[in-house]
C-alpha positions as CSV (number, residue, x, y, z in Angstrom):
1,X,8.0,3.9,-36.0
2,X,7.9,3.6,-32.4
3,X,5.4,5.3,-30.2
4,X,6.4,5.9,-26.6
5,X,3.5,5.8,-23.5
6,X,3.2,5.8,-20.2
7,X,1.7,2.7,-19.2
8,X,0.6,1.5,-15.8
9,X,0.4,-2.5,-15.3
10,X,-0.8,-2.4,-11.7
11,X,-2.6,-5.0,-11.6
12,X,-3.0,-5.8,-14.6
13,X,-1.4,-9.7,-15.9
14,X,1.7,-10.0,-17.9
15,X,2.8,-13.1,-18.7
16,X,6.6,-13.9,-19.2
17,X,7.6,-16.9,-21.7
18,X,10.8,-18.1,-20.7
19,X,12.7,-18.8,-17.7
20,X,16.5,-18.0,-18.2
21,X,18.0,-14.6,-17.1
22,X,16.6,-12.2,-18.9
23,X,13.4,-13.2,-18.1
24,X,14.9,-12.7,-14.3
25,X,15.3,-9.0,-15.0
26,X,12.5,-8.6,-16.2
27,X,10.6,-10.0,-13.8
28,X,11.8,-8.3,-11.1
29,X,11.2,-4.6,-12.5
30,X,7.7,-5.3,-13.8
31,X,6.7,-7.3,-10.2
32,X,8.3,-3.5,-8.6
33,X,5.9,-1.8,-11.4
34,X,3.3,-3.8,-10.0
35,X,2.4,-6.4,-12.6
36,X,0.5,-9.8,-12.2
37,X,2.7,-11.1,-13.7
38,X,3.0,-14.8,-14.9
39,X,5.7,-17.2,-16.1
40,X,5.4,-20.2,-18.9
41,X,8.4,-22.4,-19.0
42,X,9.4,-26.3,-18.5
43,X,12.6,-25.1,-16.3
44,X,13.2,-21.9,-14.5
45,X,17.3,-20.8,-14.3
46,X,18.0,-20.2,-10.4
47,X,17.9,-16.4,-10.1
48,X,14.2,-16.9,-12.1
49,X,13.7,-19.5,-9.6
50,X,14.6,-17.2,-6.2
51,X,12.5,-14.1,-7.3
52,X,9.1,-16.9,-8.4
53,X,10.1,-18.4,-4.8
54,X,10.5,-14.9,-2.7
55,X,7.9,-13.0,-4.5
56,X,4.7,-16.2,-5.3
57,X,5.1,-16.1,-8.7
58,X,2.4,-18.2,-10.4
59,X,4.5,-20.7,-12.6
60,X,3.3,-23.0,-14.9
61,X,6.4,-25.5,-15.9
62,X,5.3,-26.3,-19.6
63,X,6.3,-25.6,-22.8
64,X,3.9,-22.2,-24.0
65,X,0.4,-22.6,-25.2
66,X,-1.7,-20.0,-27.1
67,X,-4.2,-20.1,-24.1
68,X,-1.6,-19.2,-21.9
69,X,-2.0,-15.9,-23.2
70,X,-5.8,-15.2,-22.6
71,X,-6.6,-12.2,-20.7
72,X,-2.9,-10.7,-21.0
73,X,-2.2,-7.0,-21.6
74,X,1.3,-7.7,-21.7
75,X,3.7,-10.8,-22.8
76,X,7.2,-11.0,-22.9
77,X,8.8,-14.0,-24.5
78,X,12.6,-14.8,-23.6
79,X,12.5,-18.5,-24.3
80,X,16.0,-18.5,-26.1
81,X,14.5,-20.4,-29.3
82,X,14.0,-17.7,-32.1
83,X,11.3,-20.1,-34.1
84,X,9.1,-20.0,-30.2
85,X,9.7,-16.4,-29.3
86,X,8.5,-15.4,-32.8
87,X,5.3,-17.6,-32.9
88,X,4.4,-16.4,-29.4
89,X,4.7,-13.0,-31.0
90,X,2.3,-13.7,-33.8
91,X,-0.3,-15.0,-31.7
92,X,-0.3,-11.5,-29.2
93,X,-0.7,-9.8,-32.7
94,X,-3.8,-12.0,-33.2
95,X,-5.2,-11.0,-29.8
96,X,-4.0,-7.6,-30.1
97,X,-1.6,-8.2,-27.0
98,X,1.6,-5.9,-26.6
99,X,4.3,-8.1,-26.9
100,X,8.0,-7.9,-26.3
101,X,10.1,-10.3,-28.3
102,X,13.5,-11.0,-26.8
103,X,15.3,-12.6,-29.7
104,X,14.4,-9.9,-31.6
105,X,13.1,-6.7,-31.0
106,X,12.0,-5.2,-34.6
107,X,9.5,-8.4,-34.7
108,X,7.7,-7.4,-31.2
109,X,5.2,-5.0,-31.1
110,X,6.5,-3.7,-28.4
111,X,10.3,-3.0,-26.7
112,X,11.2,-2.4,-22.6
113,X,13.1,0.8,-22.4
114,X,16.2,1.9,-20.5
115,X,14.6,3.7,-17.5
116,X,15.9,6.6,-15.0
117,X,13.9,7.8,-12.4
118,X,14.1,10.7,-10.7
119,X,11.5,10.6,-7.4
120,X,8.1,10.8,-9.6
121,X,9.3,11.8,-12.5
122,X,10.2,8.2,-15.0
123,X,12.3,9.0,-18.2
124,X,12.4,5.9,-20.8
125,X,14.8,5.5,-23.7
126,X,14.1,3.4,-26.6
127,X,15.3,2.6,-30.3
128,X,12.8,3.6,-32.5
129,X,14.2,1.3,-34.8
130,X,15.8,-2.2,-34.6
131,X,17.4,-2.7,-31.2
132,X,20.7,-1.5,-29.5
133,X,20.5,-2.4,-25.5
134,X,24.4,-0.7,-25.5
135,X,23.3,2.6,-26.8
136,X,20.2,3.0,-25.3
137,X,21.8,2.0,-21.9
138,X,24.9,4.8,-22.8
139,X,22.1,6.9,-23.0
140,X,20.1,6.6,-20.2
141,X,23.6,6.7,-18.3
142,X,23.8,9.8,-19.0
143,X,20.8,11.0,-18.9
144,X,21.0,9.3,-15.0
145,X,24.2,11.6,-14.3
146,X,22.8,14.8,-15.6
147,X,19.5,13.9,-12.7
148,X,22.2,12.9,-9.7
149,X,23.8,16.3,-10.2
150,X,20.9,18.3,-9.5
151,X,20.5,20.2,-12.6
152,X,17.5,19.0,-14.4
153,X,14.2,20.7,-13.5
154,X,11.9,18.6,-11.5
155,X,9.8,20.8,-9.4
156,X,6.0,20.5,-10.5
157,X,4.4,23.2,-12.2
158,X,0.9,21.8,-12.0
159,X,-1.1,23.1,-8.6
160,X,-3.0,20.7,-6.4
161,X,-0.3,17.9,-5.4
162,X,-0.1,17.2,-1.6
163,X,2.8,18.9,0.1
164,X,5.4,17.0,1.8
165,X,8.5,18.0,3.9
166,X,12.2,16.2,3.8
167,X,14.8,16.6,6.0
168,X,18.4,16.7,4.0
169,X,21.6,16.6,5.6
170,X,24.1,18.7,3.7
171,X,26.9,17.2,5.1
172,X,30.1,19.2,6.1
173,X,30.1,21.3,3.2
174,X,31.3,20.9,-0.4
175,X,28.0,20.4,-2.3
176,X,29.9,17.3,-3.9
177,X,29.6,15.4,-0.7
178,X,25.8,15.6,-1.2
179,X,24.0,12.2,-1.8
180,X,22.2,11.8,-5.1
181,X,18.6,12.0,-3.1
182,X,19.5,15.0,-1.7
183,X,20.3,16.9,-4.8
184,X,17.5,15.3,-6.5
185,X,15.0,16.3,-4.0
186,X,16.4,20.3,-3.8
187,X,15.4,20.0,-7.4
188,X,12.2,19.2,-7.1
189,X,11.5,21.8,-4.4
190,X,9.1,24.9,-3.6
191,X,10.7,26.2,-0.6
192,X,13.9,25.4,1.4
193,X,14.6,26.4,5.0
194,X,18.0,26.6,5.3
195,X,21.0,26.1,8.2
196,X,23.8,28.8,8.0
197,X,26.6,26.0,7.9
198,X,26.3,22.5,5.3
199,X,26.2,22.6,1.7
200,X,24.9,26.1,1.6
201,X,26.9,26.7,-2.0
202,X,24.1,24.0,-3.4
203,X,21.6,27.3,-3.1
204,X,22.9,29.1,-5.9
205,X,21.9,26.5,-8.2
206,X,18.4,26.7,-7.1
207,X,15.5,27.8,-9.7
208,X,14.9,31.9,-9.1
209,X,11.4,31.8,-7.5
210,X,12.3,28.7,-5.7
211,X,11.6,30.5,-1.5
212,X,14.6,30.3,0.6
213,X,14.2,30.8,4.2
214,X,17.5,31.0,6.4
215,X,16.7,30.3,9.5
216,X,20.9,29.2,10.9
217,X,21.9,29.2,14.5
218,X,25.0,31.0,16.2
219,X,26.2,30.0,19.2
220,X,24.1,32.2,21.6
221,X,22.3,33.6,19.2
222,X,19.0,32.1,17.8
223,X,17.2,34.1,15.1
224,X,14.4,31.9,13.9
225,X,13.4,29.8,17.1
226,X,12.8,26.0,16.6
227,X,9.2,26.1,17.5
228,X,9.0,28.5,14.5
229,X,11.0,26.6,12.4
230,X,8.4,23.3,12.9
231,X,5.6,26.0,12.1
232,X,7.1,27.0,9.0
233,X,7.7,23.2,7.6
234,X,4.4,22.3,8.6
235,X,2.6,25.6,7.4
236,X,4.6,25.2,3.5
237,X,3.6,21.6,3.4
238,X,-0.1,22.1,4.0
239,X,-0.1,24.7,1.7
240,X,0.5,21.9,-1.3
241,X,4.4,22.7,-1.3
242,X,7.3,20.3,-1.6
243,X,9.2,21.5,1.1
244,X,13.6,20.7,2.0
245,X,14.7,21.8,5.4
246,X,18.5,21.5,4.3
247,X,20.3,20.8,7.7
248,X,24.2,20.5,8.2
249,X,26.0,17.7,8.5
250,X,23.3,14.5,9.6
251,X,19.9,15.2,10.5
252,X,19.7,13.3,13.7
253,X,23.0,14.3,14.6
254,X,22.8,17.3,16.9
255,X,20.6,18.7,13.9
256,X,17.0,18.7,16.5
257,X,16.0,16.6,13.7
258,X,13.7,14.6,15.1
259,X,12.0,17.3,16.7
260,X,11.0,18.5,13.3
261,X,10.1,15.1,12.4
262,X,7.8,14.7,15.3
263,X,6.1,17.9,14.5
264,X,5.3,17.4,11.0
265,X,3.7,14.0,11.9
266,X,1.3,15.5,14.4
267,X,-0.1,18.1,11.9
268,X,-0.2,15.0,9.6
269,X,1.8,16.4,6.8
270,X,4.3,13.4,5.2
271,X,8.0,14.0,5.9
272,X,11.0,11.6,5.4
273,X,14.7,11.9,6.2
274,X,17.9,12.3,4.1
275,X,21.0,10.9,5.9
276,X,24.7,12.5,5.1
277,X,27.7,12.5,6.5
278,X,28.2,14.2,10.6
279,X,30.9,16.8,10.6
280,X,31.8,14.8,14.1
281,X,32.9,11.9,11.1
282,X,33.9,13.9,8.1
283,X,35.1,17.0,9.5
284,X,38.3,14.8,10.9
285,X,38.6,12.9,8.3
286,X,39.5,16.2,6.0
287,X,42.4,16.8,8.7
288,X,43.9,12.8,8.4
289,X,42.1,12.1,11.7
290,X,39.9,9.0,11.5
291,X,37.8,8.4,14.6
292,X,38.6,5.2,15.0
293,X,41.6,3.2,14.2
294,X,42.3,-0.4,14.7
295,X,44.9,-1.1,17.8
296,X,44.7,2.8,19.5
297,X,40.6,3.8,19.3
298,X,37.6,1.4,19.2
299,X,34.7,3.5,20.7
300,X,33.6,7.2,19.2
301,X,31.5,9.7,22.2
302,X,30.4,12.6,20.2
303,X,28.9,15.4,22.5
304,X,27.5,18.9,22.1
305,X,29.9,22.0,23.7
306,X,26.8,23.4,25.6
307,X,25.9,19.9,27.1
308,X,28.7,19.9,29.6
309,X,30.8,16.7,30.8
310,X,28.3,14.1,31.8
311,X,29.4,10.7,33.6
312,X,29.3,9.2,30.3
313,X,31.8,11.9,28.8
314,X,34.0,12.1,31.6
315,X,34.3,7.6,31.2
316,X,35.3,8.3,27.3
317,X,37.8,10.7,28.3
318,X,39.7,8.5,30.8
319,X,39.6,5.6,28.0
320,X,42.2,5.3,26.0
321,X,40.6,3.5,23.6
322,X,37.9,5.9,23.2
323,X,37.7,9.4,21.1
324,X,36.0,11.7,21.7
325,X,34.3,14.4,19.5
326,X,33.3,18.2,21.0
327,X,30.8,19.7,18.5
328,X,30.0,23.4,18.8
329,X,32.2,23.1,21.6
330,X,34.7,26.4,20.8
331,X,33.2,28.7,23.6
332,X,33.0,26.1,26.4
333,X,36.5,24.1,26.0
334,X,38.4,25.9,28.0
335,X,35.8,25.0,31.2
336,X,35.5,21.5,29.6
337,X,39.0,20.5,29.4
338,X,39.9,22.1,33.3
339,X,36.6,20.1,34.7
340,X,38.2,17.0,32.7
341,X,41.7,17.8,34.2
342,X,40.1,18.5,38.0
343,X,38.5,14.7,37.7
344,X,41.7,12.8,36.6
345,X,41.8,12.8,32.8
346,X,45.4,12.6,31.4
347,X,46.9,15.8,30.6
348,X,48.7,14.7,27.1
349,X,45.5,13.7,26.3
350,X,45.8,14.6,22.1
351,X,43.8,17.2,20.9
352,X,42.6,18.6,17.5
353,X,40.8,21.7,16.7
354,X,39.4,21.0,12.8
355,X,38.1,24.5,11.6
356,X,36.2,25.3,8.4
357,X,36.4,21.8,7.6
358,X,36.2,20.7,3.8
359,X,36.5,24.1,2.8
360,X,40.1,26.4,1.4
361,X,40.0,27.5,5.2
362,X,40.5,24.9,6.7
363,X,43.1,24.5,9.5
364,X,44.0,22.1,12.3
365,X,45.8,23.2,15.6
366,X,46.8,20.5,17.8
367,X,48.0,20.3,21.5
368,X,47.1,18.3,24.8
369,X,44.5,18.8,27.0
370,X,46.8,20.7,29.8
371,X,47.5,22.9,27.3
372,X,44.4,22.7,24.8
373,X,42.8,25.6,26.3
374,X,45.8,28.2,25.9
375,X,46.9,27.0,23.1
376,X,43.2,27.5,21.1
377,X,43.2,31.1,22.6
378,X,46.5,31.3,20.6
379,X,46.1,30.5,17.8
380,X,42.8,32.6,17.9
381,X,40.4,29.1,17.2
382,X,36.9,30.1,15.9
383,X,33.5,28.2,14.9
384,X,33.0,26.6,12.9
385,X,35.2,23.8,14.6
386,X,35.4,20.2,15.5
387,X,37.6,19.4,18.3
388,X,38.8,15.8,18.6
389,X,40.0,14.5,22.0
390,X,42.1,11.1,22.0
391,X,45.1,9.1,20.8
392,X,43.9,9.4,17.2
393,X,43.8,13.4,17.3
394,X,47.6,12.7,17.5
395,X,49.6,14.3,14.2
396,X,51.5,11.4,13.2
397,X,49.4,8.0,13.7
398,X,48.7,7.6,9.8
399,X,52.5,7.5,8.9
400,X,54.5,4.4,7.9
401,X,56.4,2.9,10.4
402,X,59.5,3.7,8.6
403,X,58.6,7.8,8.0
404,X,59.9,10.0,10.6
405,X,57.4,12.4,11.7
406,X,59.9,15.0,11.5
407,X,59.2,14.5,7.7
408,X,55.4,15.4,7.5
409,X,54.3,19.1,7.9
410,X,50.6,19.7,8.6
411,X,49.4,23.3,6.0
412,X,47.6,25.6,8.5
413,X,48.4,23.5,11.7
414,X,49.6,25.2,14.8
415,X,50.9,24.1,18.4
């Protein structure tokens, strides 16, 4: 029978018999665990040798000795000699050490286990009899999927924690897009203080008393200012919570990110940041636009719609080599594109207006910049939208040389 326990080696010295690759492994997650740990063996194999080198292993290059042992809580013998690995494990049992026996895992008194972890939450899976690494591994594989995907309940349930805020990016939309921290983390949380756009579909799958607070902008129209929203992470966190402000698209990326950063760090609550990808990347990239391209763009300008053409923006737009991406920039082309026109930029300048990117409604409407402007009104262009300006926006730059563009037709594209 195998009893499974928690147990914390901080500290505390383990000494490893053997210096070939296993041992390696080993090494390296008990030294992340913490461990003093130890190694016995006349040679070391090179990737043994790196981590005793990078990390100040103590290494004593002998064949084992009983005494090595003394004041061990842990050994783990790997020596690749059956007869040595099971006479080091006779001696822990005489000490009354815990003792992991590579060559064979029913004579140890003790076994590693397949591990998944999930934040602070560690699952371990084990044989309880005789050994299988393959099945236990299958195992925690899956047991490591079902985590990623969000589903498994990790928020605490015991009070008195300290609170803690992250920032999550939710990307441009689909939920799928979402990294494996961010799902992991809206798993483990008390409240989320969400954006109107992202991965919003990733809230239906949230526990029932889990708090939601939406707190999404419009253009022009602010519901929740952002010196409120900084009160609200900051007041949740202090009160013990685990709180997700779940952003769209990238945090720092137009997302006032840092702001919120900045203000949980002067009320001294903890906070860390989730990157994912900008809708100024992935939004073009659902329409066949990539924002750079080898030979025709090299340089990518992104800019906010209510920021207006700066120097800066007005040198991307003359650069053929450059694109540039308009974000929240719907309302405020038309008197963008005629201020770019007035100071020289090309009028077949390509365009691409990418709405409801990622998503069943998505749509791309293309033009120049002389004609941008009408051609949006149109075609009746709406936010959500990311508009693309430069030679990559162009509808056919992804086509074999030998396909005539007359062959490709865009679903949902207009102009």
């Amino acid at each position: 029978m195998t009893t499974m326990l928690g147990v914390s080696l901080a500290g505390r010295k383990v000494v490893l018999v053997g210096g070939g690759a296993v041992t390696a492994r080993r090494l390296a997650r008990l030294l992340d665990d913490g461990a003093a740990a130890e190694v016995v063996a006349p040679q070391l194999a090179p990737e043994t040798a790196a981590i005793v080198a990078e990390r100040g292993v103590p290494w004593r290059a002998q064949p084992v000795a009983r005494r090595d042992l003394a004041g061990a809580w842990l050994v783990h013998t790997a020596t690749g000699d059956a007869r040595t690995d099971a006479e080091v494990a006779a001696w822990c049992d005489q000490e009354r050490i815990l003792c992991v026996n590579a060559s064979d895992g029913a004579h140890g008194s003790a076994r590693m286990t397949s591990e998944v972890r999930a934040g602070d939450v560690l699952v371990g899976v084990t044989s309880d009899a005789g050994v299988d690494p393959r099945r236990t591994g299958r195992v925690a594989a899956a047991i490591r999927e079902l985590v990623e995907s969000g589903r498994v309940p990790l928020r605490r349930t015991r009070e008195g924690a300290a609170g803690r805020v992250s920032l999550v990016g939710g990307g441009p939309g689909p939920v799928d897009l979402m990294t494996v921290r961010a799902r992991r983390l809206l798993a483990e949380a008390d409240v989320v203080v969400a954006d109107r756009l992202g991965a919003v579909d990733v809230l239906e799958e949230l526990d029932p008393d889990v708090e939601v607070i939406h707190v999404g902008k419009e253009p022009g129209h602010h519901p929740v200012p952002q010196h409120e929203i900084n009160a609200l992470l900051v007041a949740h966190a202090r009160a013990g919570r685990r709180v997700v402000r779940l952003k769209g698209g990238d945090p720092f990326v137009y997302g006032r990110g840092g702001e919120e950063v900045t203000a949980c760090l002067e009320a001294g609550v903890p906070v860390d940041v989730v990157p994912a990808p900008s809708s100024a990347i992935a939004v073009p990239q659902a329409a066949g636009i990539p924002v750079t391209h080898r030979g025709l763009a090299s340089a990518l300008h992104v800019i906010n719609g209510q920021s207006g053409l700066s120097a800066a923006t007005l040198a991307s737009l003359h650069d053929d080599a450059v694109t540039t991406v308009l974000l929240m920039g719907v309302g405020s082309f038309a008197a963008l594109a005629d201020e770019a026109l007035r100071h020289g930029v090309p009028r077949d300048r390509p365009v691409a207006f990418v709405e409801n990117g990622h998503t069943d409604r998505q749509r791309t409407t293309r033009a120049t910049l002389g004609e941008a402007a009408r051609v949006a009104a149109r075609a009746n262009v709406r936010n959500p939208a990311v508009i693309v300006i430069g030679e990559v926006a162009r509808a056919d730059i992804l086509l074999p040389m030998t396909t005539p563009s007359s062959a490709v037709v865009e679903p949902g594209a207009t102009g």
